[in-house]
C-alpha positions as CSV (number, residue, x, y, z in Angstrom):
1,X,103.8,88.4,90.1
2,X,104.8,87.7,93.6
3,X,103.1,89.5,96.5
4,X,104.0,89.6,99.9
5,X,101.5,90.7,102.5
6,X,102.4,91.9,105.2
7,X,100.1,93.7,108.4
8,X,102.0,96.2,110.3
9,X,100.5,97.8,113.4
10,X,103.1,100.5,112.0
11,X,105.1,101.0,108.7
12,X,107.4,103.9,108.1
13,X,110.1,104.9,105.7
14,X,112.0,107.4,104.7
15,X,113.4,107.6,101.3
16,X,117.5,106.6,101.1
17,X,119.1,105.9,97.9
18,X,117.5,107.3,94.3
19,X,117.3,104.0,91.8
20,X,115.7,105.3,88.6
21,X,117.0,108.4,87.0
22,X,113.5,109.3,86.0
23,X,112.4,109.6,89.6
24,X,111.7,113.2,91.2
25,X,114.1,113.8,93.6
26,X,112.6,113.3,96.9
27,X,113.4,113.7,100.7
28,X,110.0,112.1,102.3
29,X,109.8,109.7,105.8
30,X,106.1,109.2,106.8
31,X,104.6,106.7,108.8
32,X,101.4,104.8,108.6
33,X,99.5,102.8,111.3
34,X,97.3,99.5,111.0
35,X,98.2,98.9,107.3
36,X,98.2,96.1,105.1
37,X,101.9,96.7,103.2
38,X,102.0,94.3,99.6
39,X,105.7,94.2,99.1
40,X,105.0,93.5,95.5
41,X,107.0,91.9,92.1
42,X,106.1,92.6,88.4
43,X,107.2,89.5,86.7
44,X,108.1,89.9,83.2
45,X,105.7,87.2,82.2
46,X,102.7,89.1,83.8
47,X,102.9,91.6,80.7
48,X,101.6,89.2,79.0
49,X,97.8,89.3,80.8
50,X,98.7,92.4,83.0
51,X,95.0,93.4,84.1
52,X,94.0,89.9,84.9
53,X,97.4,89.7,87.4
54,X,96.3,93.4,88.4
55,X,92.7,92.6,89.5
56,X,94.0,89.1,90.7
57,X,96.6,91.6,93.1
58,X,93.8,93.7,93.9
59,X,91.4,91.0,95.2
60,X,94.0,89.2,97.2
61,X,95.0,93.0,98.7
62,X,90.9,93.4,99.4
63,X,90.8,89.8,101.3
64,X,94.0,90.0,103.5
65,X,92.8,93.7,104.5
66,X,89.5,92.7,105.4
67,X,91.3,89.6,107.5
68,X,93.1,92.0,109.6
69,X,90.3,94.9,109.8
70,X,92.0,97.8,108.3
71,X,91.4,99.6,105.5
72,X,94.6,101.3,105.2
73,X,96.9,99.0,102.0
74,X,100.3,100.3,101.1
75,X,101.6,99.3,98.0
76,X,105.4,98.9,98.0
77,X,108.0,97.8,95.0
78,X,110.1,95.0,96.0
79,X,111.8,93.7,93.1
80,X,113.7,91.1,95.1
81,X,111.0,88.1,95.4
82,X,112.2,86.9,91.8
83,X,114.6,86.5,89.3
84,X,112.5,87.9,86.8
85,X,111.1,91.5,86.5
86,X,109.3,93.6,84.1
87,X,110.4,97.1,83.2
88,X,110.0,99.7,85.6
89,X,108.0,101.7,83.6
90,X,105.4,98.9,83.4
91,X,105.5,98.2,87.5
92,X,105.2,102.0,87.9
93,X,101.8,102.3,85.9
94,X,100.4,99.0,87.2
95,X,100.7,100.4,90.9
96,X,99.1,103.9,89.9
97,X,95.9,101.8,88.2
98,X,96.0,99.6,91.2
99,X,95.8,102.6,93.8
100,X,93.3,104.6,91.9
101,X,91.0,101.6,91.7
102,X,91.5,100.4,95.6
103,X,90.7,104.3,96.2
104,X,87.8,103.6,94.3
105,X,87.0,101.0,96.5
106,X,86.8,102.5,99.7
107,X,90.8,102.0,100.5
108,X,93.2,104.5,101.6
109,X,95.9,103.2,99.6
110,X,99.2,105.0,98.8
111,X,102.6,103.7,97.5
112,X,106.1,104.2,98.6
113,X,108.6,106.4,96.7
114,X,109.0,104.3,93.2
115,X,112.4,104.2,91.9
116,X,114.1,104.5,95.7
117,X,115.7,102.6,97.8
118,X,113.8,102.8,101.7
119,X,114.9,103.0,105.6
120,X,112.3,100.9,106.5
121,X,110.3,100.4,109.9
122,X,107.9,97.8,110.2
123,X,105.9,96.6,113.3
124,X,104.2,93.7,112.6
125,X,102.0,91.4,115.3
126,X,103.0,87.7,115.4
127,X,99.3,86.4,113.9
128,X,98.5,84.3,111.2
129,X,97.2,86.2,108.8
130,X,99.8,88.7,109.5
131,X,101.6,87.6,106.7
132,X,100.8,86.2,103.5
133,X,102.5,85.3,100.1
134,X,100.9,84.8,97.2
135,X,101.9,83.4,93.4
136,X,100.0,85.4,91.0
């Protein structure tokens, strides 16, 4: 998995371009403030062990959250951090488990639009833990 963090004093979208046939059709913009946005990339590999790369994910979400006080974490399909991904299907479930449990958590976590291409708006402040990539 690859997982890009990044902390926007503002994140909006609106959805563009349908990718997946079995995607609702959708017309949605919404903007969210002081969120932690994980621009995130199911390997195929990660199938193998996918709840140990799922809480691995989740903790690294938690800690870069906590390092820029909000509790606000967006989770966003970005299948362009690697050559490799895993079936869409697979991504799709692993972000639903991952929101209900960061829910469970305490976070107010949503996901953009799967299976969409996004207009996308992001502020983010020029601090160091502003942005972070991680390897899972």
């Amino acid at each position: 998995m690859k997982l890009l963090m990044i902390f926007a004093d503002r994140f909006a979208y609106k959805t563009s371009i349908k990718t997946l046939d079995s995607s609702p059709d959708l017309d949605e913009t919404r903007s969210i403030d002081q969120a932690l946005v994980g621009f995130i990339q199911l390997e195929e590999h990660d199938l193998e062990n996918l709840p140990t790369v799922e809480t691995k994910m989740i903790k690294n979400l938690k800690w870069a959250a906590r390092k820029n006080d909000t509790e606000k974490i967006v989770l966003h399909s970005f299948a362009h951090l690697s050559e490799s991904k895993a079936p869409a299907e697979n991504t799709k479930q692993m972000f639903d488990s991952a929101e209900a449990r960061l829910q469970k958590a305490g976070y107010e976590c949503s996901h953009t639009p799967f299976g969409y291409f996004l207009d996308l708006d992001l502020q983010a402040p020029g601090k160091s833990l502003a942005r972070i990539f991680k390897d899972i």
